[in-house]
Steps between C-alpha positions, in 0.01 A plus 500: 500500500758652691793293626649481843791302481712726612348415810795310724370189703735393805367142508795254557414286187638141462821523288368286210793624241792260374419196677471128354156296575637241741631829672230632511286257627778412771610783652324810378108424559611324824173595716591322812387708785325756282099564448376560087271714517356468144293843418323667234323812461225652262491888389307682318788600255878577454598826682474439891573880490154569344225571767269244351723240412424358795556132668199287437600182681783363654562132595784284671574156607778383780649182411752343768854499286601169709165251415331767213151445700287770503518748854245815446304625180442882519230653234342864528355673215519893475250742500444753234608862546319792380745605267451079371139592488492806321725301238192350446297745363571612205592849364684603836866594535542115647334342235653638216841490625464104620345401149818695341728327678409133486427505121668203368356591135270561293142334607620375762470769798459344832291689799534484799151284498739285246781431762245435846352255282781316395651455799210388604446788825146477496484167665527515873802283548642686769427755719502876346691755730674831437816504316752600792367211691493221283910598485527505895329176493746378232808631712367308855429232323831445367652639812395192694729240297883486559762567185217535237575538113208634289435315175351653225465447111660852417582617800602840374133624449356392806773607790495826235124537534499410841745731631393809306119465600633471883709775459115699461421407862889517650531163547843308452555193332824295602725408252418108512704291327305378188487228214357612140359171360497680194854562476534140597294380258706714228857460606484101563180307434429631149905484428479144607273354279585660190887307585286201600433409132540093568234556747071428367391595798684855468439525161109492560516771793705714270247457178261571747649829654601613170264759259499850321596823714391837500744590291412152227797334645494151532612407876484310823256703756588509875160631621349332738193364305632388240768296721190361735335375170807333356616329858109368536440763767141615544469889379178562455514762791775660335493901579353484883758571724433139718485259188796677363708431814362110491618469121820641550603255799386198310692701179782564736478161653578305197709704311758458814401131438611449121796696570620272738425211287714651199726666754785406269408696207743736424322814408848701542576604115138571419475774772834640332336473146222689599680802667755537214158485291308759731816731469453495095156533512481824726458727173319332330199655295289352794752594786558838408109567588549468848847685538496880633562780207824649693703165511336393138704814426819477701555187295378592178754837510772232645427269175439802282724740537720395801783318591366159384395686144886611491599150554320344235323270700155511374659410151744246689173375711230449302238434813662882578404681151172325504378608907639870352253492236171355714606749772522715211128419420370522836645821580338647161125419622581676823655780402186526266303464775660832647760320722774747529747243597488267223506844297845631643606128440426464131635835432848381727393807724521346877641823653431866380844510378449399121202606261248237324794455284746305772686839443697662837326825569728787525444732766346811448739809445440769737664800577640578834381755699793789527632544837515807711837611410411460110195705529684783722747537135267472231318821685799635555585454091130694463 
């Protein structure tokens, strides 16, 4: 699946870094004179870019920020393009190329059929227009509430997906200010009631919340679901774009609540464990996967051969000799995988200067070309 977060997003997010609960829940999600528009949208995969990763659905509800009643529901589900269509059928270019991509493993490839049925598209809901409209409709519809802040549960993917498939029919989405429930969820609510250890009724959210990973790690979740289950929050329409938007303000809705009932809980020193702990972690056997070859290699050369191999530190810094060697590791599948970087990297050969050795290359002897005045005597010498 190809990644596009290099893509920039302008949204004016809600600052949700370095703040303590009861400040949080007094001053910064202070929605006084503001409209929540809570939205959600369903795609047919990952890469907006992709002609038939399309929009399926996209739903939003207004909620006054002053009483939290309800103002306007919009819902609008999106028709399929050709190039979705073609997907479809299998053995063309589309087909083969969406299968590819959304492969999560072995046994379990997911069509296209796969995703319309999950998110449940077949069921007329809503009405089904063309893409480019259903994201004018979404722009007018905000448009007609004063200083509105878009909530979504990661936010990133949808104002990503949302602006890149509008950027197909030259329309231009504001930068809205926004709140990512997920990163809420993450950087407070989660903290909280691990620190909340006195607390049964935290306790059994947490228990509840917590389970095995993708990667067999045993951790709290933050997705949506799984937080609508454990807060008693109906999710059986979980993955259509409407019931998603319903869980996640009654998700929303108490989580704001429990944090202002254990407002007090200092969550401070865990949020400082955990980025000293991120910041050992980063190459680790499991980090290093996700970690581009050329800066794998800037650092391995630093460790290896440079200035902090002169120093002694990886022998000083145990954590330092041990990243060397799993960078090490890494670095050897790719380079036998062809990679020419992790190659040059292994062999301490980052510029054309020194051989596979790490030694300096001399430059080639040539001989100079004689000038005119030396070639006027030597044929006067004949």
């Amino acid at each position: 699946m190809k990644s596009f977060s290099d893509y920039h997003i302008d949204e004016a997010k809600i600052n949700l870094k370095g703040h303590t609960i009861s400040q949080l829940i007094g001053e910064v999600l202070n929605f006084k004179g503001k409209t929540l528009i809570y939205f959600d949208t369903e795609t047919m995969g990952f890469d907006p870019r992709e002609e038939f990763y399309q929009l399926t659905e996209i739903a939003a509800i207004a909620y006054s920020g002053n009483t939290f009643k309800t103002l306007k529901t919009y819902n609008y589900k999106v028709k399929l393009s050709n190039a979705t269509k073609r997907s479809m059928v299998k053995g063309t270019p589309e087909n083969l190329a969406f299968t590819k991509n959304l492969n999560p493993g072995p046994g379990h490839i997911m069509k296209p059929e796969d995703i319309l049925r999950k998110t449940r598209y077949g069921e007329k809901t809503a009405p089904f227009i063309h893409e480019a409209h259903v994201l004018n409709k979404m722009l007018k519809f905000i448009g007609q509430f004063k200083n509105p802040i878009l909530v979504a549960h990661n936010m990133t993917f949808d104002m990503r997906f949302i602006k890149t498939r509008a950027s197909r029919y030259g329309i231009k989405i504001p930068d809205y200010q926004t709140l990512d429930t997920l990163d809420l969820a993450k950087r407070y609510f989660i903290p909280m009631m691990e620190k909340a250890k006195d607390s049964a009724e935290m306790q059994i959210i947490l228990k509840d919340i917590t389970g095995e990973n993708w990667r067999g790690e045993i951790k709290p979740s933050a997705k949506l679901g799984v937080l609508a289950k454990a807060l008693k929050i109906n999710a059986s329409g979980w993955h259509n774009a409407l019931a998603d938007v319903e869980m996640m303000v009654g998700v929303t809705k108490k989580m704001l609540n429990l944090l202002k009932k254990y407002q007090n809980v200092d969550i401070t020193a865990m949020k400082n464990k955990k980025v000293k702990k991120k910041i050992n972690e980063t190459y680790s056997a499991v980090g290093v996967k996700g970690i581009e070859t050329q800066k794998l290699a800037t650092v391995y050369v630093w460790l290896k051969w440079g200035n902090a191999a002169k120093t002694g530190l990886p022998e000083k810094e145990p954590k330092w000799g041990k990243s060397r060697d799993i960078i090490g590791a890494e670095l050897g599948k790719r380079a036998r995988k062809g990679e020419e970087a992790a190659k040059r990297a292994l062999n301490n050969r980052m510029t054309k200067d020194v051989n596979k050795y790490g030694k300096k290359v001399e430059a080639p002897k040539t001989t100079p070309k004689p000038t005119l005045l030396q070639k006027i005597l030597k044929a006067l010498k004949q």
